[in-house]
C-alpha positions in Angstrom: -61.1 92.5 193.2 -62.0 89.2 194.2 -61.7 86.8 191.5 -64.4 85.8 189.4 -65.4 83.0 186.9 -68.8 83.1 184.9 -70.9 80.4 184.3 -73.2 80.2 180.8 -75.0 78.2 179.2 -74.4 77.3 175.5 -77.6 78.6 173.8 -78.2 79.2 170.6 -76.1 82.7 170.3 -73.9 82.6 173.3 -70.6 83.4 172.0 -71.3 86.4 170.2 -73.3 87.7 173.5 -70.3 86.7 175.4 -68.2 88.2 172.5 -69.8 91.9 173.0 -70.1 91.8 176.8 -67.4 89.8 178.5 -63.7 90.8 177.9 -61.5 88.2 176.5 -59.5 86.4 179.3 -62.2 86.2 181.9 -62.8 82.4 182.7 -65.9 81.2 181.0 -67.2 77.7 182.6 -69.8 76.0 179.9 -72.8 74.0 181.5 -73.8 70.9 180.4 -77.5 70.4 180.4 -79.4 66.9 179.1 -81.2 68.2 176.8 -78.3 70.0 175.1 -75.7 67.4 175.5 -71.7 67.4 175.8 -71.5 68.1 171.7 -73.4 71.5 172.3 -71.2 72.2 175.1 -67.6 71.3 173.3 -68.6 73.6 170.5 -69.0 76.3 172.6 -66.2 75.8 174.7 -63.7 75.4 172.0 -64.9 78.5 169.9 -64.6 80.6 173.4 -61.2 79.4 173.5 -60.3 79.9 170.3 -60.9 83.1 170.8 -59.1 84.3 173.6 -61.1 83.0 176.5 -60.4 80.8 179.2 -63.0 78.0 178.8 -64.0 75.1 181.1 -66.5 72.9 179.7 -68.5 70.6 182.4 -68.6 66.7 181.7 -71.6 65.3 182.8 -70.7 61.5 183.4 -73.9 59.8 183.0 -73.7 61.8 179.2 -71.1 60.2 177.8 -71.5 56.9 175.8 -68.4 55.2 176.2 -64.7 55.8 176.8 -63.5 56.4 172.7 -66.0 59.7 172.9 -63.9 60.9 176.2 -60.8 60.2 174.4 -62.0 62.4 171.4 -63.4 64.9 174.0 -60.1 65.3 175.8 -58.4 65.5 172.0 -60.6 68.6 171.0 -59.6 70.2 174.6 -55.5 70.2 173.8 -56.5 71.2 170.2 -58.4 74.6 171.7 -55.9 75.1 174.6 -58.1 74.1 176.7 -56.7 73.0 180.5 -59.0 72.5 182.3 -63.5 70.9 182.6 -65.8 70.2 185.4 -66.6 67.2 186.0 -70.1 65.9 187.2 -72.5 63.0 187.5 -75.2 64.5 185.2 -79.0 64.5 186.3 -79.4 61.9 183.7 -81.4 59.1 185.6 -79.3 56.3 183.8 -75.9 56.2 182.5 -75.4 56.5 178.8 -72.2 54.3 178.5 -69.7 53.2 181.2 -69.5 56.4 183.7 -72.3 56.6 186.4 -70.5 59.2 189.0 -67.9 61.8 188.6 -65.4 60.2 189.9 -65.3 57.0 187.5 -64.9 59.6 185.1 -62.3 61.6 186.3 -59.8 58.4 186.4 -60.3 58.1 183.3 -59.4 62.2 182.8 -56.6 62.5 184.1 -55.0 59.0 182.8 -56.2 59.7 179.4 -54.6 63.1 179.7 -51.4 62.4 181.6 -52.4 64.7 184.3 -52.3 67.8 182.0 -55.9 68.9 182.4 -57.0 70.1 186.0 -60.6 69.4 186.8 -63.1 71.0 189.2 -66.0 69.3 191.1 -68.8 70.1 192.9 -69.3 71.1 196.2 -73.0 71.4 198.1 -73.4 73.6 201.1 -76.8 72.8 201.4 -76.7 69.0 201.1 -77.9 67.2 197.8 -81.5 66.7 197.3 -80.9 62.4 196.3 -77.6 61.9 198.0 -76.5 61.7 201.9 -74.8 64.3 203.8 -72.0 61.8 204.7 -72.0 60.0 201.2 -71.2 63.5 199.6 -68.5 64.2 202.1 -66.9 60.4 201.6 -66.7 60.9 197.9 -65.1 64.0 197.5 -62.7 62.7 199.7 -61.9 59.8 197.6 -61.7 62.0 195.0 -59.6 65.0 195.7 -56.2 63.3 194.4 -57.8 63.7 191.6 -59.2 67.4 191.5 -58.0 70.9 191.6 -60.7 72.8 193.0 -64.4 72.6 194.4 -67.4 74.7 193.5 -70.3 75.1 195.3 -73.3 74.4 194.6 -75.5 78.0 194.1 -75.8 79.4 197.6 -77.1 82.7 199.5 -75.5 82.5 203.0 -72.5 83.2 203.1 -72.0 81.9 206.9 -73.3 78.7 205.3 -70.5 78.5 202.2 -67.9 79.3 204.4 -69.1 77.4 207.4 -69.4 74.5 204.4 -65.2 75.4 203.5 -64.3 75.2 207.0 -66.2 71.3 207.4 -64.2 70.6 204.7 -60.6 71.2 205.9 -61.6 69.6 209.3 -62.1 66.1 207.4 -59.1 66.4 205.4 -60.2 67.9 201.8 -57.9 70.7 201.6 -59.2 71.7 197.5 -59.9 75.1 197.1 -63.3 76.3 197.6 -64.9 78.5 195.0 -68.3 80.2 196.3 -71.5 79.6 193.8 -73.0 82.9 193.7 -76.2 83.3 191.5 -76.1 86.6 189.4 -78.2 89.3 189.1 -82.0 87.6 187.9 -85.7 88.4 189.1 -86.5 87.0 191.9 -89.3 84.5 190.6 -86.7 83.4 188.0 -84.3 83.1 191.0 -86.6 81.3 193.5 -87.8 78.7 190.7 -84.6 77.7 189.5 -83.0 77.3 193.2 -86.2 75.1 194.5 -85.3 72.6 191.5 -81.7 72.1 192.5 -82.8 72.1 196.3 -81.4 75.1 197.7 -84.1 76.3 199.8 -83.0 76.8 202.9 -80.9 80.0 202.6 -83.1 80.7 200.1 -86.0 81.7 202.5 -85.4 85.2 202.8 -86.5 86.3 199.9 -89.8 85.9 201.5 -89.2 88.2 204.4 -88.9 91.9 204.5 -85.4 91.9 206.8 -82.6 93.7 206.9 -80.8 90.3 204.7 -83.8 90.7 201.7 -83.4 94.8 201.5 -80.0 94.2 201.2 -80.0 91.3 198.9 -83.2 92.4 196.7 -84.0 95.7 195.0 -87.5 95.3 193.9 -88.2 92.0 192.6 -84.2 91.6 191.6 -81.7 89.5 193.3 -78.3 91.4 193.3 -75.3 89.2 194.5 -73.2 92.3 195.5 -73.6 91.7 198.8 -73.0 88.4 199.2 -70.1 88.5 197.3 -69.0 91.8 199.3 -69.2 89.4 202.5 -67.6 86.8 200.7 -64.4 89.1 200.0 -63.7 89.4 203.5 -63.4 85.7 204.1 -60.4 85.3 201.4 -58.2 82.8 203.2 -60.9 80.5 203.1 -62.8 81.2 200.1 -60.7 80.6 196.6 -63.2 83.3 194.8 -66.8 83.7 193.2 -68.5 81.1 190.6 -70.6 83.3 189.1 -73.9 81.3 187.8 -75.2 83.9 185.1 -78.0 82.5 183.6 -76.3 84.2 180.8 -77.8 87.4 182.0 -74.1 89.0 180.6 -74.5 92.6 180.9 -74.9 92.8 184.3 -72.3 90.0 185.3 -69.7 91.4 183.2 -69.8 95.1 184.2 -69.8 93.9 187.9 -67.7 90.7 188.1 -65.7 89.6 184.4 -62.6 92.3 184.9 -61.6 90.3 188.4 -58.1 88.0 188.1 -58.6 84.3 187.9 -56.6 83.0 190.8 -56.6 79.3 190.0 -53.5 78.1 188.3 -53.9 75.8 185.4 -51.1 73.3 187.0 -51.2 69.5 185.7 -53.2 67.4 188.3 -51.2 64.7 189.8 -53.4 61.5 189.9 
């Protein structure tokens, strides 16, 4: 099977959701949202690993409030047996303490760390609603010493995610790329929460009644097993499936959590 993460969010509850859906081992990656904050996030994380998953909490830079709270951050990982976080700029219009972009802070990761913890970044298919085409291209670039993997942002093309892979080894980021796959959610759910993060474009079929929707909607659901299916045919360039759950569990465990984890947890050179 191809393999599979899960991404939640840490609501009030999670873990014992996760606890009596997902088997222990799957990957678990732990969003962080600003109106939760990195503390809600750590909790979770480190209780998931703690017991028995493989958790991956996401840093969002502009969250943190200086360098001492990373330090403690990156503590609380090694005392879970935690190896791994996402890192990210946050949505945060202004910096809380001294890291405004992703990349500031994973410097800071990996010497804080001595390499031991790998870290993911974000990948957009689509383009980023605030930031250039090029200027997204330039920084991953001048990042990838530093990281062990892209994810892409959520996207329901798959031409588009792996024409997105393929741009990326032809200007020299050779990461691999991990395919952000929404999970199973009604479609108004589905349609309001992709327009927010600007992902409209091969979004627009759910408005149409071709062969693409009838195979990508039953009713007023959006199934990913298609796109996924797809996806699974394209395995020397796709890395595997970032499942964003929107801690609808049931469904993404039964259909995705008993698929390998591929990635390595390897020390990233800086």
């Amino acid at each position: 099977m191809f393999p599979t993460r899960l991404e939640i969010i840490p609501s009030e509850g999670i873990v014992e959701k996760i606890r009596a859906a997902v088997p222990l081992g799957t990957t678990l990656t732990v969003t962080c949202l600003p109106h939760h904050g990195i503390g809600r996030t750590m909790r979770a994380a480190v209780e998931l690993s703690r017991l028995g998953y493989r958790a991956v909490p996401h840093l969002a830079a502009r969250a943190l409030e200086d360098r001492p709270q990373l330090a403690g951050i990156l503590r609380e990982c090694s005392g879970a047996g935690i190896r791994e976080v996402f890192a990210i700029g946050g949505d945060t219009p202004r910096p809380a303490g001294p890291y405004g972009t992703a990349a500031a802070l994973m410097e800071d990761i990996t010497q804080y760390s001595g390499g031991s913890i790998a870290i993911g970044v974000a990948g957009y298919p689509e383009g980023h609603p605030a930031v250039a085409g090029l200027d997204l291209l330039e920084d991953l670039l001048a990042k990838q010493h530093l990281a062990s993997h892209v994810v892409t942002q959520m996207c329901f093309s798959a031409p588009k995610i792996v024409d997105y892979a393929a741009l990326l080894r032809r200007e020299g980021v050779e990461l691999p790329v991990w395919a952000g796959v929404a999970g199973a959610v009604p479609r108004t759910k589905l349609v309001s929460l992709a327009t927010q993060i600007g992902v409209g474009t091969s979004l627009k079929f759910l408005s149409r009644k071709g062969p693409l929707a009838r195979r990508l909607l039953s009713g007023d659901r959006y199934s990913p097993a298609a796109l996924v299916a797809e996806l699974a045919e394209t395995r020397d360039r796709i890395a595997g499936i970032h499942l964003y759950t929107f801690n609808s569990l049931d469904t993404a465990a039964a259909s995705h959590a008993a698929a390998p984890d591929a990635l390595g947890t390897a020390p990233v050179s800086a």
